[in-house]
Every structure is written in C-alpha cells, then in structure tokens.
C-alpha positions as CSV (number, residue, x, y, z in Angstrom):
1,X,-8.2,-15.9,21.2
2,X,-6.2,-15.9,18.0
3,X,-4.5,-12.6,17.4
4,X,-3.1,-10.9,14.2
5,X,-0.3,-8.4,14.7
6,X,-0.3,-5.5,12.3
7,X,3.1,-2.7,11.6
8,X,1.5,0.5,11.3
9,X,1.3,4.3,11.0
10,X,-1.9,5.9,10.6
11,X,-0.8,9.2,9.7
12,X,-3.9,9.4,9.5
13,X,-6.2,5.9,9.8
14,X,-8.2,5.9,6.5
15,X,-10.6,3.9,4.8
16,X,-7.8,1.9,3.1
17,X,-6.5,1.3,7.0
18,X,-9.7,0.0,7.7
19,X,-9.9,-2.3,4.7
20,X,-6.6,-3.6,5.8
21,X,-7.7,-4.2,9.5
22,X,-10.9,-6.1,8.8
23,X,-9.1,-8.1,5.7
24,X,-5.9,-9.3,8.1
25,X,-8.5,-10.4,10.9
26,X,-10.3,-12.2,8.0
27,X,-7.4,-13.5,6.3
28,X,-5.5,-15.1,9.1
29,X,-8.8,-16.4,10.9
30,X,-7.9,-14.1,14.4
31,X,-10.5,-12.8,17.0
32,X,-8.2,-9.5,17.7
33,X,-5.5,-7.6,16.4
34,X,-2.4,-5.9,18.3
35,X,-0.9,-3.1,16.0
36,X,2.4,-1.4,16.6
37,X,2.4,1.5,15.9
38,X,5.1,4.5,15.5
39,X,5.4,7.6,17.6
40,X,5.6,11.2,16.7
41,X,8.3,10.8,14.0
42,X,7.8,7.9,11.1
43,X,9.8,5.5,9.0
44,X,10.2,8.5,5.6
45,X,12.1,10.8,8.5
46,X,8.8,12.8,8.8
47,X,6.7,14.4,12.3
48,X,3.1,12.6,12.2
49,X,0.2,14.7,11.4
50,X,-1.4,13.9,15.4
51,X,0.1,12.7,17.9
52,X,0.6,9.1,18.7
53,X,-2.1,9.3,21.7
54,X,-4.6,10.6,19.0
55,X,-3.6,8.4,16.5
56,X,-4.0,5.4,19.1
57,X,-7.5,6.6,19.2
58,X,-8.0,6.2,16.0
59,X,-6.3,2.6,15.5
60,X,-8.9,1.5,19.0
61,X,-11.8,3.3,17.2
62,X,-10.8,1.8,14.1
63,X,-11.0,-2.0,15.6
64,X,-7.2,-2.3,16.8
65,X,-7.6,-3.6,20.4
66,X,-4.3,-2.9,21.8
67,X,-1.9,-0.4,20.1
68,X,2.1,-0.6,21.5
69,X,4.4,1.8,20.7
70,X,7.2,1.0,18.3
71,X,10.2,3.6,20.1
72,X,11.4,6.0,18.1
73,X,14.9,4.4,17.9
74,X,13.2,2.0,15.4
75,X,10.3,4.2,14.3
76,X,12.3,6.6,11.9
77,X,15.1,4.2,10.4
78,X,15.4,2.7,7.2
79,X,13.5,-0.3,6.5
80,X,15.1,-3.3,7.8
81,X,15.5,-1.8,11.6
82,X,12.3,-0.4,11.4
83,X,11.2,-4.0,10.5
84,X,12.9,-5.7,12.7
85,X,11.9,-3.3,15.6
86,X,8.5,-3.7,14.8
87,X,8.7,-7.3,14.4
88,X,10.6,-7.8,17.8
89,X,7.8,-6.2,19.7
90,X,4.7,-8.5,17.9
91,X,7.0,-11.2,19.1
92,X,7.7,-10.5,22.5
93,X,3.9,-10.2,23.2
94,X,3.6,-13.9,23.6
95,X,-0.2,-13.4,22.0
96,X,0.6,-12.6,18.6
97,X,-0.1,-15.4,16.3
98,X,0.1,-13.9,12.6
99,X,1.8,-10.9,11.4
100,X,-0.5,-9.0,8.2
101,X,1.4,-6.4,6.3
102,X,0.1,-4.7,3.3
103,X,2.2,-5.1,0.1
104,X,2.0,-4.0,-4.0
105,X,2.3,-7.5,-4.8
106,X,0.2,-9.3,-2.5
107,X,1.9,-12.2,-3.4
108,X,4.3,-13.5,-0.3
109,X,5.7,-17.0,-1.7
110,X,8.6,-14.9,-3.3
111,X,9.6,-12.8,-0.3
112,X,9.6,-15.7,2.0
113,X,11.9,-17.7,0.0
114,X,14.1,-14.2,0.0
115,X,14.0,-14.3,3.9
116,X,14.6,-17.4,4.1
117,X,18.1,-17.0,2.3
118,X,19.3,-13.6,3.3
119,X,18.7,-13.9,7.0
120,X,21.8,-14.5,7.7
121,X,23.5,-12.2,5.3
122,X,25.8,-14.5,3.1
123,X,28.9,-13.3,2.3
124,X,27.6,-13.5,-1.5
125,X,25.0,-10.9,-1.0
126,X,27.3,-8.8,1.1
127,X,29.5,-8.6,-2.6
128,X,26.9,-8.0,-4.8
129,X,25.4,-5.2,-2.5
130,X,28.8,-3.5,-2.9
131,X,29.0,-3.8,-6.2
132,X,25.9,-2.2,-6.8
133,X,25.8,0.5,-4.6
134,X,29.3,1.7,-6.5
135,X,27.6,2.2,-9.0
136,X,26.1,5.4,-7.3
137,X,22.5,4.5,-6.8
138,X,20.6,5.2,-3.5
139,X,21.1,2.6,-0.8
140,X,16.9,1.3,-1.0
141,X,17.9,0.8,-5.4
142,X,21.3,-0.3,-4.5
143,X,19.5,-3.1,-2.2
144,X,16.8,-4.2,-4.4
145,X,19.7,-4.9,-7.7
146,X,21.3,-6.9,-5.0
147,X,18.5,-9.3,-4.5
148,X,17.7,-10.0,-7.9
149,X,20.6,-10.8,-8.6
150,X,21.2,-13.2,-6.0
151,X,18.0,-14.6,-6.7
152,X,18.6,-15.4,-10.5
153,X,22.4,-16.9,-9.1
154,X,20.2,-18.9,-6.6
155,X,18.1,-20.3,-9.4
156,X,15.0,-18.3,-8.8
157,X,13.7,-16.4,-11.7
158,X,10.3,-16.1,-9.9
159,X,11.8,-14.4,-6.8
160,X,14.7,-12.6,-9.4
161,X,11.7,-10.6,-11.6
162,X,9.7,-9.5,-8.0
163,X,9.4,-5.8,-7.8
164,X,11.7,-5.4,-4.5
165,X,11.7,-1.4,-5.2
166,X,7.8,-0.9,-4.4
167,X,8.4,0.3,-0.8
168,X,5.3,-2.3,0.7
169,X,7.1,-4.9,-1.1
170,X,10.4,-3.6,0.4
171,X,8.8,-3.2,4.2
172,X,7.4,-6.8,3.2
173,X,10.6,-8.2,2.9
174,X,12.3,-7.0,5.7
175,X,9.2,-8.0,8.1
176,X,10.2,-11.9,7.3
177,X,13.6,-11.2,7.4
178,X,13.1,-10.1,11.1
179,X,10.6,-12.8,11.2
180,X,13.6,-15.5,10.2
181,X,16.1,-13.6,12.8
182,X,14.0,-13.8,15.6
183,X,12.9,-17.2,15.2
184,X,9.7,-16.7,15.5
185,X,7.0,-18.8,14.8
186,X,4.7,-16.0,14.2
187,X,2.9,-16.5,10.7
188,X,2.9,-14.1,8.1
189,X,0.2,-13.3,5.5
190,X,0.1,-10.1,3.0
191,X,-2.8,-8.5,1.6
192,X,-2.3,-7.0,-2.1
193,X,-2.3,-2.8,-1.6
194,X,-5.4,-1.8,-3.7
195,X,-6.1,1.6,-5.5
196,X,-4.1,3.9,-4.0
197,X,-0.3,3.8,-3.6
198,X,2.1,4.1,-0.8
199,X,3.2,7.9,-1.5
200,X,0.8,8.4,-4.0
201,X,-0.6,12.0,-3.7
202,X,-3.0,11.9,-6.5
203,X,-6.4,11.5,-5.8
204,X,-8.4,8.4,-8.4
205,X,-10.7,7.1,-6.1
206,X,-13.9,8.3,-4.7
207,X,-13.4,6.4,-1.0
208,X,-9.7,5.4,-1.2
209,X,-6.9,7.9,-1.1
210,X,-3.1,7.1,0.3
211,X,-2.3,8.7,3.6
212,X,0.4,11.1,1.6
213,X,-3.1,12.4,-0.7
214,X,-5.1,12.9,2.9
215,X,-2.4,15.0,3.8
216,X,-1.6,16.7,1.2
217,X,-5.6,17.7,1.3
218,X,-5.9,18.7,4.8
219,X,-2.4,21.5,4.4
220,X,-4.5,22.8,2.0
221,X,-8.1,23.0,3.1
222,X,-9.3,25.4,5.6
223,X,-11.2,22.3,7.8
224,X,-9.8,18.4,8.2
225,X,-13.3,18.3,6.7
226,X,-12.4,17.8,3.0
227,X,-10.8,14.7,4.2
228,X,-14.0,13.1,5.2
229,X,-15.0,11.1,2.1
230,X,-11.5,8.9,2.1
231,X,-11.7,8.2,6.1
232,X,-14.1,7.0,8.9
233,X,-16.0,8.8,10.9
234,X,-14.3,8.6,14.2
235,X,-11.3,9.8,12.2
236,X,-12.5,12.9,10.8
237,X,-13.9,14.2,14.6
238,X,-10.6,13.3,15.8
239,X,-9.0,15.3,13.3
240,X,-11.8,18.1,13.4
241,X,-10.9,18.3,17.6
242,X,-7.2,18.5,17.2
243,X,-7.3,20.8,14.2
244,X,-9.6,23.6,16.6
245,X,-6.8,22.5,19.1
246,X,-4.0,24.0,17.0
247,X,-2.2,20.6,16.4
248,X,-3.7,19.7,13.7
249,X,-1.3,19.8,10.8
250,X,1.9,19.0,12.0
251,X,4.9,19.1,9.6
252,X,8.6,19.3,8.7
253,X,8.2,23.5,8.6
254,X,7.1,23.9,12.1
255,X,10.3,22.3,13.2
256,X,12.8,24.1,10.8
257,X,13.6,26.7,13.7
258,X,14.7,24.3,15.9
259,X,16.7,22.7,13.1
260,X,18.3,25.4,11.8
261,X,20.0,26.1,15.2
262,X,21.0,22.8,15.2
263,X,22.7,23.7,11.9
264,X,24.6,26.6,12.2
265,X,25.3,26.0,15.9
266,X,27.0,23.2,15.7
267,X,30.7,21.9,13.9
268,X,30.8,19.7,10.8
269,X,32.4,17.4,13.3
270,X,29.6,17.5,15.6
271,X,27.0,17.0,13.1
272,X,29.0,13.9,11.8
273,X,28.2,11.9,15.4
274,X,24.2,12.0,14.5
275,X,22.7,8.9,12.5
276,X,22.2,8.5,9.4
277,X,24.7,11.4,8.5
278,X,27.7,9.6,6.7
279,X,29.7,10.2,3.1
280,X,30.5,13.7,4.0
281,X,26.8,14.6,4.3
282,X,27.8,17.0,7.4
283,X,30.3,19.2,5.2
284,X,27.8,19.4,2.5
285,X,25.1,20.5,4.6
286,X,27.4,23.3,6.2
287,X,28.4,24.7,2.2
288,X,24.8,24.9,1.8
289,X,23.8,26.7,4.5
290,X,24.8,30.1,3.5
291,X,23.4,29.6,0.0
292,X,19.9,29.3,1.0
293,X,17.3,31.9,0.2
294,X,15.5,30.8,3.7
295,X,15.6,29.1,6.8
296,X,12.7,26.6,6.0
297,X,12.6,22.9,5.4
298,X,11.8,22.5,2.3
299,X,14.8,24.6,0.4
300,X,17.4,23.2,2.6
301,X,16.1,19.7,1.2
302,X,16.0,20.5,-2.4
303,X,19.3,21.8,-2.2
304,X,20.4,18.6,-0.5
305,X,19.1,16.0,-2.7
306,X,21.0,14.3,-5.3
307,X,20.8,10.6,-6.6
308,X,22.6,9.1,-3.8
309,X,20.6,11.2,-0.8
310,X,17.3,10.8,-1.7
311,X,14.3,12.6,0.3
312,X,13.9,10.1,2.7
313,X,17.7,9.6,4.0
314,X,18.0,13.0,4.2
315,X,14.9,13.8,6.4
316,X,15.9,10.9,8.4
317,X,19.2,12.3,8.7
318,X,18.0,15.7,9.0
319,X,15.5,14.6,11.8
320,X,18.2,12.3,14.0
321,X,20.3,15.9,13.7
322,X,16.7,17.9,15.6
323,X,16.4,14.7,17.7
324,X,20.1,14.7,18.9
325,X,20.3,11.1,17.9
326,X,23.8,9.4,18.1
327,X,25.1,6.9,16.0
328,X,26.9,5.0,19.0
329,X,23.2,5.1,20.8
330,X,21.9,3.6,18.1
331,X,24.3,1.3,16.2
332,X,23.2,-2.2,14.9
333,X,25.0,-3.6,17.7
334,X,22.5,-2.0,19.7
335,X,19.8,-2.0,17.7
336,X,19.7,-5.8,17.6
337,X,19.4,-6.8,21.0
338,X,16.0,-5.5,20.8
339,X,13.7,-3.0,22.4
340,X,13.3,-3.8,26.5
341,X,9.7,-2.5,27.0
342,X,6.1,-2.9,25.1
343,X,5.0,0.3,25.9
344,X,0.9,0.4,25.8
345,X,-0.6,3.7,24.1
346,X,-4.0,2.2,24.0
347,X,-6.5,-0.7,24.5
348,X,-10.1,-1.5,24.0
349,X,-12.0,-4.1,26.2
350,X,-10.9,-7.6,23.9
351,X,-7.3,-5.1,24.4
352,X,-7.9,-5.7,28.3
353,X,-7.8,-9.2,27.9
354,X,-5.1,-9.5,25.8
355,X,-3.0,-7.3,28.4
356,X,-4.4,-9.8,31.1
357,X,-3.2,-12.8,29.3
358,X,0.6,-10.4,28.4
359,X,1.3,-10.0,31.8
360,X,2.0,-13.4,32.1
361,X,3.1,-14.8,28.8
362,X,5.3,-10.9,27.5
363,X,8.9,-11.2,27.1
364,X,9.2,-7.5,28.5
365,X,7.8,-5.4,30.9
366,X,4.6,-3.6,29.9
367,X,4.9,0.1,30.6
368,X,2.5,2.0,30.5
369,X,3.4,5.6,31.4
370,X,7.3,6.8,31.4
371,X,7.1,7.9,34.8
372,X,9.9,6.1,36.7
373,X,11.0,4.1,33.8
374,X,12.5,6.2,31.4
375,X,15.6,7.8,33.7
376,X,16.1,3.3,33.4
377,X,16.1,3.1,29.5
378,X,17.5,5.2,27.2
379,X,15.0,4.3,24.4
380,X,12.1,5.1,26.6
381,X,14.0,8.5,27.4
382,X,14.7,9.0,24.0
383,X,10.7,8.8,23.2
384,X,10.2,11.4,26.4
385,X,12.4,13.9,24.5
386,X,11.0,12.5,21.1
387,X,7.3,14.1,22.4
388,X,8.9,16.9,24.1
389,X,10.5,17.9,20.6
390,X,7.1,17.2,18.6
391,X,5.1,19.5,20.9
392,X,7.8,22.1,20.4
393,X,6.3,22.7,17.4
394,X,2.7,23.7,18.4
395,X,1.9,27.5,18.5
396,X,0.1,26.8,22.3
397,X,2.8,23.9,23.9
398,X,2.2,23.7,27.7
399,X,5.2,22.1,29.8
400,X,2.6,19.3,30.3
401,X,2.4,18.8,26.9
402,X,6.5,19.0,26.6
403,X,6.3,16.2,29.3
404,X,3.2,14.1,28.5
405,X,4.6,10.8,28.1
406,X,5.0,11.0,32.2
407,X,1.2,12.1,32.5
408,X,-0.9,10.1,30.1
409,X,-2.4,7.0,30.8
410,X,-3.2,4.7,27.8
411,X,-6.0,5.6,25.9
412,X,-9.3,3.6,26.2
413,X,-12.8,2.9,24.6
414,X,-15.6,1.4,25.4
C-alpha cells in the first residue's frame, strides 16, 4: 500500500483541502494518505477554530486515513521547527512513502536544490542571514534576502528569483530541508496552491475560499451555515454540531483573560524565560500594558507590532507566554532530537491497516490516549495542558473536557 504523507491544519477542512487530498494521492500514485496534523494551537500563534478531535473528523471524513498529532512543541513555532517536527513524524511512521505539500509556486526543482545546500547551514549563509536581518526586517524577510542571495553566489539565478516570501513556498522549503536532515528517503512532490491564498480573507471564488476567509465568515454569521458553499458536507455538520455545542468559534479573545493575568502578574524577568520572547520584547510589553484602552487581544497586538515583530511572532510569543512555554524546554537542542511518540487522533479502516503494519515497522511508540504516558514525556504533558488551556476558553468547560486527552480514544469511521 503506497502512502502519501500530508502537513496539515484544517482550521477548518475545505473544498481547497479536499482538492489537495485527492490531487497528492493522484500525484504521487499512493493508495492512502497519513496527515499530521496540529493540535489546538497552529503554526501563525493562533487557537484552532475546533478542536483537534473534531478536526480529525473532518481530515477521516475528508479521505485522510490516519491523522497523528503533530505536539504542540512543534505545532505553533516558526516554520523550519514546525517543518521539521512535522517531517520527523511522516518519517518515523516507517509507511510513509511521499510527502505532498501545497505551495504558490508549484514548482519544487528550485527548493530542492535550496535544501540540498542549506541543510547543513554553511557558514556562508549564517553571514548573509546576519547581514540582512541588521538591516531591521522581520526574521521570515530577513530569511528569504538570505537565500537569494546565496543562490545568485551559488550560481543559481533560477533558484535566486524564487519567491521564498510566499509563506507555502516558505513551509515548502523548510519541509525538504527537514527532509535532507533527517535523511529520509521520503519523496517529495508539491501541488501549485490555486485560487485562494494562504491568509487571503477575500472571498473571489464561488467554491474555493482560504481557511482565514471561512473564518473570517463564520465570526460573523449567525450559523457555520454561510460557510457551506466553500466546504464539504461532512464539514459544515461538524461545524453546525460544535457551533450548538458552544465551541464553535474559538479565538485569540476568549483567551485574553487568561493572558492578561499572565501579563501583569508576572516580572519582565519572568516573561523573558517564555519562547519566542527575545530583543526586549518582555519590557516592551510591560510599558504597554498600562496604555491600553482594554484588556483584549486584539489592542494589545496592534500596540505591539512594529516592522521587526510582525503579527505572527508576537502571537506566537504571546501564546508560549498563556501556554507557560520555556525556552530551555524547548531549545533547538531539544527540539532536534525529535518528537518520542506518534500520537493517533484518528483512523479510518485503510487507517487500521496502516496502524497494523506501524506497529511493527514505527520508530516510536504509538499512543493513543495520554493516560499513563504523559507524567513520561514532557511534550505529551505539554499537549495535556495545551487542551486543558484551549477548553479554558469555552463558556460551558467540564473538568473532562480540561482533561480529555486522558479520556478520548482516537476517532473512527466507517
């Protein structure tokens, strides 16, 4: 059974998810696909709309066979440990044959031969990266000048002119450059991204609309139901149940409570420890706290920004502060020796036999529950308090929900 391994989201799964499913299987010739997929917080820093046990329904009902959790020590960093997370857990399935990731360009000729000569981070590129990001420029811009410009040095024009700032392009990239890390011998293919773009909130197509649009429409429509035209069936009744549950619409405001205590509670010092905060970003977020009209997300962001902290660092910054994550915990020391479980959200019955054939030929344990693994890893714990955290933030949280990850067995269908 030839298997394609996907990288995804689905905040929510959408007719442009589904495109991309059938098109990888097609693509890379593969009888089932194994899609990683993040948990309740995501690469841009952000809570997902559902929660991952939802949104493994969907990938199953969609035509994923077996979804794995990528931890959320990988899911909401910055691209290349995201990647590489991501990447690590396709590989240590032993089943995965091809990896199909999305991109602007479509085109993967040019990345590869990136990959190939940044893997192992010449001391060349390590120059030109510090050149540009004196300059000022935020670290994805700063990163993207760099590899032109080693490209063109290289004698690559082709590879110099490639839009490295599209974010699929970017995510692209940093997929073969785990790929080249690991050495895996996983093949990778890329699918050109089609009528909608990545963040794109504008709505210019009647069946295809970016997740960011589908969002965008559901926090401001009375019923999940004005989604319907951009996404399948099975999604829209998933979204239509959780939306009558109350959990529905998750977002950065329902959270800004238990952030803002986080704030003002705790020392510049203190907030320095946390990930992703760095450059004095803790002393600027305690002037700005008294300057604020309101104790909501979205102020204490604007205030934040400038050209160096774009949106993204700072709600991945801002969310390690809520999550309590540590910098030590998760330095790229750490970070590179890999994740040490393939936790299974979901499955369908082609999933069953891929799980069949895992148990033998995994490089990790497959868990599937947290119950008397987690206290063991402090990934797996950090994904406990991850979901315990999330469900903070719906109006009618049980302590079962606070504690699901011990509870719920992985999702199946028929």
């Amino acid at each position: 059974m030839r298997t394609v391994g996907i990288i995804v989201e689905y905040n929510p799964f959408h007719n442009g998810h589904h495109y991309h499913l059938q098109e990888s299987l097609k693509i890379t010739n593969s009888d089932a696909v194994v899609a990683v997929m993040s948990g309740h917080f995501l690469q841009r820093g952000e809570p997902a709309l559902l929660n991952k046990w939802t949104r493994a329904e969907m990938a199953l009902r969609g035509g994923c066979d077996v979804v794995i959790e990528l931890p959320v020590a990988y899911s909401a960093q910055a691209a290349e440990w995201f990647a590489y997370g991501a990447a690590a857990l396709l590989e240590a399935t032993g089943v995965v044959d091809a990896l199909c990731f999305g991109s602007e360009a479509g085109d993967i000729a040019p990345l590869r031969r990136v990959a190939r000569l940044l893997a192992h981070e010449p001391d060349a590129f390590a120059a030109l990266m510090a050149d540009e990001l004196r300059t000022g420029v935020s670290y994805p811009a700063a990163y993207s000048g760099a590899v032109r410009r080693f490209m063109a040095d290289a004698g690559d024009p082709e590879a110099a002119a490639f839009p490295f700032e599209q974010p699929n392009n970017t995510l692209g990239l940093h997929y073969l450059l785990a790929l080249e890390r690991l050495g895996s011998a996983i093949e990778p293919f890329s699918l050109r991204r089609e009528k909608a773009g990545y963040a794109q909130t504008s709505i210019t197509d009647a069946q295809i609309a970016s997740a960011t649009a589908i969002r965008k429409l559901v926090a401001e429509s009375a019923s999940p139901v004005s989604a319907a035209p951009f996404v399948p069936a099975s999604t829209l009744e998933l979204l239509m149940r959780d939306h009558a549950l109350g959990r529905g619409r998750n977002g950065w405001e329902q959270y800004a409570p238990q952030l803002f205590h986080k704030l003002v509670t705790e020392s510049a010092n203190a907030l320095g420890r946390y990930q992703e905060i760095n450059e004095g970003l803790e002393h600027r977020i305690k002037r700005m706290l008294p300057e604020l009209e309101s104790a909501r997300f979205e102020p204490l962001l604007e205030r934040l920004k400038t050209k160096r902290y774009t949106r993204t660092k700072l709600q991945r910054a801002l969310l390690a502060i809520l999550l309590g994550h540590d910098k030590d915990m998760l330095s790229a020391e750490r970070l590179r020796t890999g994740v040490r479980y393939l936790r299974v959200l979901g499955y369908s019955p082609r999933g069953r036999e891929l799980l069949k054939r895992m148990r033998t030929s995994a490089a990790l344990p497959i868990v599937n529950s947290a119950a008397g693994v987690a206290e063991h890893d402090p990934y797996l714990m950090l994904d406990v308090q991850a979901t315990s955290a999330y469900a903070l933030g719906w109006p009618n949280a049980t302590p079962r929900d606070l504690f699901r990850d011990y509870y719920e067995k992985p999702v199946t269908i028929e």
